[in-house]
C-alpha angles and dihedrals in degrees: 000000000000125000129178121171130193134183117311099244083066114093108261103238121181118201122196126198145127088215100096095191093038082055097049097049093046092043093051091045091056103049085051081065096052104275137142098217122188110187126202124177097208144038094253097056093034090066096045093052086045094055091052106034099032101210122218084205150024141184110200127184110234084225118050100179099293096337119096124246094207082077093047080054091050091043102054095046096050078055105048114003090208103048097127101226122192113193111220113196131163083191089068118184143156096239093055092045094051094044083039092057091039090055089046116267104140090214150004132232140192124225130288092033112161123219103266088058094049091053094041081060100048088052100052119097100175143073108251107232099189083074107114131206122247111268086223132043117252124272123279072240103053092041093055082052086047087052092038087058092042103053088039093051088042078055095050089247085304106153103185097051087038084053090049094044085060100045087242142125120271089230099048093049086054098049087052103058083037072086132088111238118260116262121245 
């Protein structure tokens, strides 16, 4: 667990990877703009750093290691309804951005994401509609990965019960989310 304080005039962030790099660049990024940011690289010490430093805002990797950052989301908001969460993934998909907005997290971004979008996203408050449909549907590809994230979300990231729910082998459920989904 890494902490670094600055000063209390400073916005309390909470960042939450187990990218350590990542962590650190991003971290570095975001006291430069004025934050007080406090980094843990997994759920058990994000939520004691977020008991004692109560954060206004957090920015939590859907994929800890192997936790879940869906729970961290749940978890934040069931300790401070207006801790402002953005969930950061490079495993996008509809089903964890939905579930990540129902559990409280204001937005979702896609890795890499800098700071300033980060930022930009904690400070909207409202929906862009500028934003414009595909012209095409998505891949036979893309939507087996959409289905894959939605049965094992529905199962709490429980691959074995995810595996069971689509008659198919544990092992071949987890080599296929092992793979990056396929970009649209």
């Amino acid at each position: 667990m890494d902490i670094e304080h600055t000063p209390n005039q400073q916005p309390e962030l909470l960042l939450v990877d187990d990218d350590e790099i990542y962590c650190e660049v991003l971290s570095d990024a975001l006291v430069k703009r004025n934050y007080a940011v406090s980094v843990a690289h997994n759920l058990a010490d994000a939520m004691e750093l977020a008991c004692r430093v109560e954060p206004e805002y957090a920015v939590v990797d859907l994929r800890i290691g192997t936790e879940s950052g869906l729970e961290l989301v749940k978890k934040l908001s069931e300790l401070d309804e207006n801790t402002r969460i953005i969930m950061l993934t490079g495993y996008a998909s509809v089903a964890t951005a939905v579930e990540s907005i129902k559990l409280g997290a204001v937005h979702y971004l896609t890795k890499p994401a800098t700071a300033d979008e980060v930022l930009a996203a904690l400070h909207r408050d409202e929906g862009d509609i500028t934003v414009t449909p595909s012209g095409q549907p998505l891949s036979v590809r893309r939507l087996e990965w959409e289905h894959l994230q939605k049965v094992l979300t529905e199962h709490n990231g429980n691959i074995s019960a995810a595996a069971r729910a689509l008659n198919m082998h544990r092992r071949t459920l987890q080599r296929k989310l092992a793979k990056h989904p396929v970009k649209e």
